[in-house]
C-alpha positions as MATLAB code, in Angstrom:
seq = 'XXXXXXXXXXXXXXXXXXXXXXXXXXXXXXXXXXXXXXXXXXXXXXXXXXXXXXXXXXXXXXXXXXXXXXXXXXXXXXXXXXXXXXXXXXXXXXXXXXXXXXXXXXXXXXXXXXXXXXXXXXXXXXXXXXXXXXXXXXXXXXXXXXXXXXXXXXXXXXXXXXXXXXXXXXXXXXXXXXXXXXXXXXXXXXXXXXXXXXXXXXXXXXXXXXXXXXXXXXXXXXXXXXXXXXXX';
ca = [
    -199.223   68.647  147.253;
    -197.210   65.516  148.546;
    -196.378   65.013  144.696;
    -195.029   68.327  144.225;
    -192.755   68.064  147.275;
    -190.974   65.017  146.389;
    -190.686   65.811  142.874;
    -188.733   69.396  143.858;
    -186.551   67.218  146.613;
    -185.776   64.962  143.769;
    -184.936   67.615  141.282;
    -182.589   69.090  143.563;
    -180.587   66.278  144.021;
    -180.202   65.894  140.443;
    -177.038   67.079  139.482;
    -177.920   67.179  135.776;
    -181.066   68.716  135.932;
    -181.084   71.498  132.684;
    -182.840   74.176  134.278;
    -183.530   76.683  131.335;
    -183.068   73.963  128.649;
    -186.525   73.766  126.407;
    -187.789   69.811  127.378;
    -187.035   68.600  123.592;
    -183.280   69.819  123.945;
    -182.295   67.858  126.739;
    -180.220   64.782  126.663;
    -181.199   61.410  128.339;
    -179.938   61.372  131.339;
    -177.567   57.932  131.495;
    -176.989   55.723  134.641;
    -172.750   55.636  134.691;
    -172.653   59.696  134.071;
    -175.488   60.637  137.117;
    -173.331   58.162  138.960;
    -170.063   60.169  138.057;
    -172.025   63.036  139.267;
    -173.585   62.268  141.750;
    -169.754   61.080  143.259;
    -168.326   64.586  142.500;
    -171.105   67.137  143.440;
    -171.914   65.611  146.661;
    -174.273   68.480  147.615;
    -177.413   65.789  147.465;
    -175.794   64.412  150.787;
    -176.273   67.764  152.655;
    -180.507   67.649  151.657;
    -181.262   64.564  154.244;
    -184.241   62.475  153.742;
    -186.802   62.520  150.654;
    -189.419   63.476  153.102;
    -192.238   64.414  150.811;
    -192.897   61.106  149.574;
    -196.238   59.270  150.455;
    -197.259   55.993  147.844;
    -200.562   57.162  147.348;
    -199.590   60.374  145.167;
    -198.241   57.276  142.885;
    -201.218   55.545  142.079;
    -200.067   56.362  138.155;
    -197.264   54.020  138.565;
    -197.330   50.927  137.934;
    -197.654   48.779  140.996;
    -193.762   47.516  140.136;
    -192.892   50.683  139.709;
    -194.812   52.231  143.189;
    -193.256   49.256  144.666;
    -189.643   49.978  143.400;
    -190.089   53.462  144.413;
    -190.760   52.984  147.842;
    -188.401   50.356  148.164;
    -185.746   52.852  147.064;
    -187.132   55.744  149.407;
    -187.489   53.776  151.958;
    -184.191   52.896  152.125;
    -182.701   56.235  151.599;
    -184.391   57.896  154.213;
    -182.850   55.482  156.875;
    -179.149   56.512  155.592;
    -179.016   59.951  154.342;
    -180.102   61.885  157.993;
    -176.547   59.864  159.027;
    -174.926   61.947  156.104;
    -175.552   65.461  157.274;
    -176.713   64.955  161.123;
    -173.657   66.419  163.064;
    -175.612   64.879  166.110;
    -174.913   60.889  164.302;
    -173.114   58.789  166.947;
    -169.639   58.342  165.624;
    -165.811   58.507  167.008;
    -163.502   60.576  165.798;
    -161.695   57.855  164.628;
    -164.435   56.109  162.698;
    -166.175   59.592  161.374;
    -164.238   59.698  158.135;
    -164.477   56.037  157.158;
    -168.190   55.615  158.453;
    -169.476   58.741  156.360;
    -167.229   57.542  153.317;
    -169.253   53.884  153.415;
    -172.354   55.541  153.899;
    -171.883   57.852  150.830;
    -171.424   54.407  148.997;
    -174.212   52.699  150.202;
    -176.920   55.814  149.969;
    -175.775   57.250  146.394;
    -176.679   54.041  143.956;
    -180.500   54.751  145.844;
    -180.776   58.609  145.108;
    -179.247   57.403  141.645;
    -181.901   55.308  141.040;
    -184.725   57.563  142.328;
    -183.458   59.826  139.930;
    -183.510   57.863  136.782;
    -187.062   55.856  138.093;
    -188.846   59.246  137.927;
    -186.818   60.478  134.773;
    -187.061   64.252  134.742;
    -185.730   63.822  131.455;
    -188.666   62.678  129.869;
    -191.445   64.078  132.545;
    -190.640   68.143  133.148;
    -193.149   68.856  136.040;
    -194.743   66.772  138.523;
    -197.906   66.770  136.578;
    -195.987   66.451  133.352;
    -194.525   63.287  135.246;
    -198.510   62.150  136.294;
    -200.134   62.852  133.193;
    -197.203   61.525  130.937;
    -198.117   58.265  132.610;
    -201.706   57.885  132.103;
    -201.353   59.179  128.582;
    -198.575   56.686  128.314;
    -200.747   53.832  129.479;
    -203.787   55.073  127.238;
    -201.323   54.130  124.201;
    -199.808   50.725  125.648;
    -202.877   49.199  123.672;
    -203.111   51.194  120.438;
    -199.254   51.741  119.874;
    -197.737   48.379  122.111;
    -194.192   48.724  119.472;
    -193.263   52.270  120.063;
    -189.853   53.199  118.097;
    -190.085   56.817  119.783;
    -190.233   58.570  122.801;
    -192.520   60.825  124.508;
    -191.847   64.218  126.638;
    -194.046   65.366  128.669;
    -194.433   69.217  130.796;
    -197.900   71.047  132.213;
    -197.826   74.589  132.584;
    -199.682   77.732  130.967;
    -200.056   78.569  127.666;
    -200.191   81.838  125.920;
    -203.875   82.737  127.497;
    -202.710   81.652  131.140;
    -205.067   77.940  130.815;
    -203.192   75.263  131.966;
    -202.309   72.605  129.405;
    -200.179   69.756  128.412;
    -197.213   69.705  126.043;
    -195.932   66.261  124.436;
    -193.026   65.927  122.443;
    -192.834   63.064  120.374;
    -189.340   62.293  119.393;
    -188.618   60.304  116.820;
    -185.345   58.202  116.184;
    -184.846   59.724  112.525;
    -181.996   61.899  110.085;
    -184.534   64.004  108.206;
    -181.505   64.987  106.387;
    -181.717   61.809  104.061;
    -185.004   60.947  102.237;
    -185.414   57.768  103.725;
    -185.689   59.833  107.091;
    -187.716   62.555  105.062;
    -190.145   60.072  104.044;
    -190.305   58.284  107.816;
    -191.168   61.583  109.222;
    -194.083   62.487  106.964;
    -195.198   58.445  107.984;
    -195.246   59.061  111.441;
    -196.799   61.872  111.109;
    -199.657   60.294  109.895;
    -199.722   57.450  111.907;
    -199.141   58.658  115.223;
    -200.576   62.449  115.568;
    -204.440   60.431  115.596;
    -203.479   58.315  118.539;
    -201.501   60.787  120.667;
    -204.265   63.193  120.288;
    -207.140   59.960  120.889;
    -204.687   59.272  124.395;
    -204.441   62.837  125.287;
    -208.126   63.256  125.574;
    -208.721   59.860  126.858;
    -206.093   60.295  130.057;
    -206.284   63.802  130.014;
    -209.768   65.520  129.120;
    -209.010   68.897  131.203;
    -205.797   70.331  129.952;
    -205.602   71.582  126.111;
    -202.748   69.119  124.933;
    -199.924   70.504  122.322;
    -198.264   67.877  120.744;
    -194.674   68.636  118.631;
    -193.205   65.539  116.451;
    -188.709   66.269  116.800;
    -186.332   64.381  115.295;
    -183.536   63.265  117.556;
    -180.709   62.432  115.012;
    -181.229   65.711  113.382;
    -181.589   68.793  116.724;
    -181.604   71.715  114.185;
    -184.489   70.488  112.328;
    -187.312   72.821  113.452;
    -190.254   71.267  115.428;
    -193.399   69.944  113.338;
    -196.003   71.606  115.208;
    -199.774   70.709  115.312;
    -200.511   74.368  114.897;
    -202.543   75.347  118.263;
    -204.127   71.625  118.202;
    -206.199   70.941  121.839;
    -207.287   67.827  123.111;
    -210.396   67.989  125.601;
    -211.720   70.410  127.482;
    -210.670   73.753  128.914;
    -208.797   73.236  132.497;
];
């Protein structure tokens, strides 16, 4: 699966991927530190071209976004063979210099390839796919969101595959004012997660965790074994 591919070539050029982190635990990944990154592990340059991307596994996106995308492929895959390609026309002279400006010019693309298909936010290809359409279901019922959503498919317990959403709100439960916001979004925002779930996504079970982002050692408010749809 073309989506698969790209989203693996991606992740390994990501130098702050957390493999091993749980999806809720990980911080946002922010444009100046991938950049600082990206400039001192310079292991991305060794990969070559992104060459599992096709625009039709991105029909999710929207058609800014598609077009952004390709845009930024496109133009990556005519630099990077130049940064790893022994067999690259250069003089000796020049070969220092010439792979120095290329470096320049092709890491603000992989940058923003990186933070355009935020594996910060969308854990698995799918989670990335599905996150989307669910996302889209609730531009019309919830068009002010305050929080943010997190998104991974995989297997549950019994081995069906399923979707997990974290909803992560911008709240210190530690206070009562947060105390009481919590218990408020609770109620307002499990019915239409769960109503977008099963609209976008009627084949996977979907579990759906409310976090608090101010407050990390707050435990997660499960919706005990909730499902949304349809076995897969």
């Amino acid at each position: 699966m073309a989506l698969a591919d790209f989203w693996i070539e991606v992740r390994d050029r990501n130098p702050l991927f957390q493999y091993g982190v749980s999806p809720p635990d990980w911080p946002r990944i922010r444009a100046a530190e991938l950049d600082s990154e990206l400039m001192l592990k310079d292991g991305w340059s060794s990969f070559g071209a992104l060459k599992g991307y096709d625009e039709k596994d991105f029909e999710f996106l929207t058609e800014s976004e598609r077009d952004r995308l390709t845009a930024l492929v496109t133009q990556f895959n005519a630099l990077a063979p130049a940064l790893y390609d022994e067999s690259y026309p250069r003089s000796p002279n020049q070969n220092k210099a010439q792979l120095a400006a290329l470096t320049e010019q092709t890491r603000p693309l992989i940058r923003d390839i990186v933070l355009l298909l935020e594996q910060d936010r969308y854990f698995s290809p799918d989670g990335l796919q599905y996150g989307k359409l669910v996302e889209r279901e609730l531009a019309d019922t919830l068009p002010e969101r305050t929080f943010e959503l997190r998104f991974l498919v995989g297997n549950d317990w019994s081995g069906d595959r399923s979707l997990w959403v974290w909803v992560m709100l911008p709240l210190n439960i530690d206070t009562d004012e947060g105390e009481r916001d919590f218990v408020q979004a609770l109620s307002d925002l499990r019915q239409p997660i769960s109503d977008a779930c099963r609209s976008a996504v009627p084949e996977l079970f979907a579990y759906i965790s409310f976090r608090t982002t101010e407050t990390p050692r707050v435990p997660d408010e499960e919706l005990e074994g909730q499902t949304v749809g349809g076995a897969a």
